[in-house]
Steps between C-alpha positions, in 0.01 A plus 500: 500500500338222258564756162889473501480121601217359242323729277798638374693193365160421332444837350898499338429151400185639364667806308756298356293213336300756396730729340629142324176430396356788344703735307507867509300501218231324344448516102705805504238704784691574858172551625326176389821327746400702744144451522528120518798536773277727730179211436719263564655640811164617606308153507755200564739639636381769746229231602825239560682768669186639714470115606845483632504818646177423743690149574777637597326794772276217616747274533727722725201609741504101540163467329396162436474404112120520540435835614791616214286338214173688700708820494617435123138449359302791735839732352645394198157710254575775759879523418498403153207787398708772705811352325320629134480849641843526494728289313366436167606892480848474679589191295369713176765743606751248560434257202498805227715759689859387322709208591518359885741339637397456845142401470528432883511857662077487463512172659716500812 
């Protein structure tokens, strides 16, 4: 219920500045563009989007902004390590694989 209200405005708004931002290649290497776009989406932005994401699920149980910033801090190491596991390779696949054009279908 929070993914199609929150996190997924924020991850096209994401996609977007980022595709502005950093062009599909990088002194003439694809892969060099996609190595900094999977760093970059794996530190500040999966950490912003983690953030939101536990807001959001505490805020609908009715959780008081306390116990969400408890939850966020005993969790957010937690999610973000088991993130690595898994997406760094996905968004290898997806930054190098040929051109996208709905960057979204991973994030909704």
């Amino acid at each position: 219920m929070v993914r199609p209200w929150i996190p997924a405005p924020l991850a096209h708004t994401y996609y977007v500045f980022q595709d502005t931002l950093i062009p599909s290649s990088i002194f003439g290497k694809w892969w060099l563009s996609a190595l900094v776009k999977v760093v970059l989406d794996q530190t500040f932005y999966v950490a912003t989007y983690n953030t939101v994401f536990f807001c959001g699920i505490g805020a609908l149980r009715g959780d008081r902004p306390k116990q969400i910033f408890a939850d966020i801090k005993r969790e957010f190491w937690h999610t973000m390590k088991a993130g690595w596991k898994l997406w760094p390779l996905v968004h290898c696949i997806t930054y190098t694989a040929g051109a996208y054009t709905r960057p979204l279908l991973s994030s909704t």
